[in-house]
Steps between C-alpha positions, in 0.01 A plus 500: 500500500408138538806362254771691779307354819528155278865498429564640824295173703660264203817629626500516849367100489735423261836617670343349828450182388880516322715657758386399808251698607652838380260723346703737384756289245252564194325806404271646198702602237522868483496413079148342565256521173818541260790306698589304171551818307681629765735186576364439836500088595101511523195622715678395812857579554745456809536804688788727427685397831421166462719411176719229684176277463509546132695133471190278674267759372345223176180687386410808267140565599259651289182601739184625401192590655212638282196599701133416361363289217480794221596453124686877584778349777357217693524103350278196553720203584276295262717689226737253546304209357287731249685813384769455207651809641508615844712668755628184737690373188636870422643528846659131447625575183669878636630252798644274244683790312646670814854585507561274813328193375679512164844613651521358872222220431287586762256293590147661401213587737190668395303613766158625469146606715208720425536643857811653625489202796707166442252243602329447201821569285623214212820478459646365201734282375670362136587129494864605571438671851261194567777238404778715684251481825355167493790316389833675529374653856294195564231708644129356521246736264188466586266432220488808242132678540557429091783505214436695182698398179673771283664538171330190382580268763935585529417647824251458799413784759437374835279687751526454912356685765740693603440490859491169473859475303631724783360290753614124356893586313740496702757828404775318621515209239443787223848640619691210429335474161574813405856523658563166317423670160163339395343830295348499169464194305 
């Protein structure tokens, strides 16, 4: 299945980029497909003997990787500018309404492919992760490949390469964020 290959690559680059080089700090959630029925903190999850991290650990991630183009389970990405209803904003708004982010106030990551490889992945972003990153962290962004507005204008979804985010952020700074308490606005 193309969605497990996906979370497993989203996590392996992920808890690499995070801890050091250690591949092995995050995992797939076991909960995967019903994790906020089930009370699991999202898609991808630290592993079971790795709970110590859980205190620099910022993000729930939501990942999702639909294969094709078909109305049946594949998405165009032009949906974003054209459909009123479509499946990126669905994943955003189950993100949104995710035991962690309401109750811990994670930071939110959506991350999402039509191939179960990371290199043409987006990752996004709501205006509070960007402000925690750019300006609490001080870490350079490079230019969103484009911002979508939501729920008339109140909130704006920012979308990165997320090879490229991986690549640029520096994990360190996002520590001291979090550590400091900058969560949810």
């Amino acid at each position: 299945m193309k969605w497990k290959a996906f979370e497993n690559n989203v996590a392996k680059a992920l808890s690499a980029w995070y801890f050091d080089g250690d591949e092995k700090v995050l995992r797939r959630s076991p909960c995967s497909g019903g994790w906020k029925a089930r009370g699991s903190d999202g898609d991808i999850i630290l592993a079971d003997d790795r709970k110590e991290f859980a205190e620099v650990w910022p993000f729930t991630v939501e990942a999702k990787c639909r294969a094709g183009g078909s109305a049946k389970d594949g998405w165009h990405l032009e949906q974003l500018l054209t459909a009123k209803k479509h499946p990126i904003l669905e994943w955003w708004k189950q993100l949104c309404e995710s035991k962690p982010v309401v109750d811990k106030k994670m930071w939110r990551m959506l991350v999402f492919s039509k191939t179960s490889g990371i290199s043409s992945s987006l990752l996004v972003f709501g205006d509070n992760e960007v402000y925690n990153i750019k300006e609490k962290a001080e870490q350079s962004l490079l230019l969103p490949a484009f911002r979508f507005f939501i729920d008339g204008g109140q909130e704006t979804l920012w979308f990165y390469s997320f090879t490229d985010f991986l690549q640029t952020v520096n994990p360190e700074a996002l520590k001291i964020v979090w550590k400091e308490g900058y969560g949810q606005g």
